[in-house]
C-alpha positions as CSV (number, residue, x, y, z in Angstrom):
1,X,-18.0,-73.1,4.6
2,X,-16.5,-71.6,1.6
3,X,-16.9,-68.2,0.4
4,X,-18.9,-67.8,-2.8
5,X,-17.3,-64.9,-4.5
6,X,-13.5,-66.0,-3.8
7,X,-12.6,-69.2,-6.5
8,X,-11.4,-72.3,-4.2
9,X,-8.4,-72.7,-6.9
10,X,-6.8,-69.2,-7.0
11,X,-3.0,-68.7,-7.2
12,X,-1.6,-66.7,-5.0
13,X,-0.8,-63.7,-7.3
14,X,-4.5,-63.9,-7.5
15,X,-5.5,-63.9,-4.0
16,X,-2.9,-61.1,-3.3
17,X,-4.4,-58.8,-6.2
18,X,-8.1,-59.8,-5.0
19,X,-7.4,-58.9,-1.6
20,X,-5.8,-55.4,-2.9
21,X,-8.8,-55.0,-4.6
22,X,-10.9,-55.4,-1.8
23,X,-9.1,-53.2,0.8
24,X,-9.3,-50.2,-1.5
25,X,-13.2,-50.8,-1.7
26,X,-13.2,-50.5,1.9
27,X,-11.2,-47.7,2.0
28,X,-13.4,-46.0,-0.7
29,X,-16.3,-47.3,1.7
30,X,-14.6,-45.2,4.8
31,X,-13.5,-42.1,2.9
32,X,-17.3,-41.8,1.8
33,X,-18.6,-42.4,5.0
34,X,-16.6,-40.2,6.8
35,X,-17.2,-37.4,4.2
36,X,-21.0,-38.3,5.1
37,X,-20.4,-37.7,9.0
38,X,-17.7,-35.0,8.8
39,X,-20.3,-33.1,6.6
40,X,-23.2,-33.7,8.8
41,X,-21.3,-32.9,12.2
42,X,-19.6,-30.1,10.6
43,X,-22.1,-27.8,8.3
44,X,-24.0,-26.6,11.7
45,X,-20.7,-25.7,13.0
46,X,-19.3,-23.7,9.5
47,X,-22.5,-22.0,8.9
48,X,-22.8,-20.6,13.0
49,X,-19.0,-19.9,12.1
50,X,-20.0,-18.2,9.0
51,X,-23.0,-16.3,10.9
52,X,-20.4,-14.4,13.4
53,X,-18.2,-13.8,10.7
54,X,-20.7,-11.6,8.9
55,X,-21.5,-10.4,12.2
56,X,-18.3,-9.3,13.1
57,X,-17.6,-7.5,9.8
58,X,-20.7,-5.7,9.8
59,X,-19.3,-4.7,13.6
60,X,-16.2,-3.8,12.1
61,X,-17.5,-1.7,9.3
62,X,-19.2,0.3,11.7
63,X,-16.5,0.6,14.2
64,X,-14.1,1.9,10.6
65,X,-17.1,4.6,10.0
66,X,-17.1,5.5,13.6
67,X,-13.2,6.3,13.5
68,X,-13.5,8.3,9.9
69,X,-16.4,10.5,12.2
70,X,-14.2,11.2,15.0
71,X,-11.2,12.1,13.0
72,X,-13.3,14.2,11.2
73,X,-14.1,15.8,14.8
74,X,-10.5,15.5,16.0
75,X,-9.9,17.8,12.7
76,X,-12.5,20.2,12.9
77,X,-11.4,20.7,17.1
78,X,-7.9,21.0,15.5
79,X,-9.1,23.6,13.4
80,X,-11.4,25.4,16.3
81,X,-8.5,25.6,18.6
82,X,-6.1,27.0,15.9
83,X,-8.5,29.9,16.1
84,X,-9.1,30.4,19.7
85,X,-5.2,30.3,20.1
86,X,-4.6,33.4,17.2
87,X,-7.9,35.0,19.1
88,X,-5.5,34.5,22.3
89,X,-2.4,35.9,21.1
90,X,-4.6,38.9,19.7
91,X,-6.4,39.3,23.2
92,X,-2.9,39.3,25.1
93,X,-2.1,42.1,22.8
94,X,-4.7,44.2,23.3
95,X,-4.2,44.0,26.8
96,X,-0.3,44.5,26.9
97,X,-1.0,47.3,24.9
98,X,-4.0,48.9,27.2
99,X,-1.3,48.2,30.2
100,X,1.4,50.4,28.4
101,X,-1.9,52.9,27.5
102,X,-2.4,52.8,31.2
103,X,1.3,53.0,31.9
104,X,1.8,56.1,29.9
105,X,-1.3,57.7,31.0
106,X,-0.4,57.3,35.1
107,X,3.0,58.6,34.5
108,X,1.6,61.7,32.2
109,X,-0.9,62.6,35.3
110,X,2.0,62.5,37.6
């Protein structure tokens, strides 16, 4: 049995060019095909991928908001104890100063 499409008199220069020839067909033939499969096997998985990824960015914006609203809070409790601290100090003074009143007025009496 003798193949058709391969001359029965070619040199060998011939055959070796021929057979060159046909292995980079078949290589074309595999790259394809496995482009085929890997896109087919793969797409589901990327897109899902691609899915959570949006997901987890929306997640994140909202997690960057939620961090600007509490360091607005952390500065507005900053600002809330700066003045319950001066209403302290003032509070302490009014009372060191009604304890000297007080002072002064038990030793006048005596």
């Amino acid at each position: 049995m003798t193949l058709s499409f391969i001359p029965p008199a070619m040199s060998v220069t011939g055959a070796v060019i021929f057979i060159i020839f046909l292995l980079l067909v078949a290589a074309a033939i595999g790259i394809v095909t496995t482009w085929f499969y890997a896109r087919s096997v793969y797409t589901p998985v990327i897109n899902k991928l691609e899915g959570e990824k949006a997901d987890l960015q929306r997640e994140v914006s909202g997690l960057k908001e939620d961090v600007r609203r509490l360091e607005r809070d952390i500065d507005g409790f900053k600002t809330k104890i700066g003045e319950l601290e001066k209403d302290l100090s003032e509070r302490e003074k009014k009372i060191k100063e009604l304890q000297k009143k007080a002072k002064d007025s038990s030793l006048r009496s005596e």
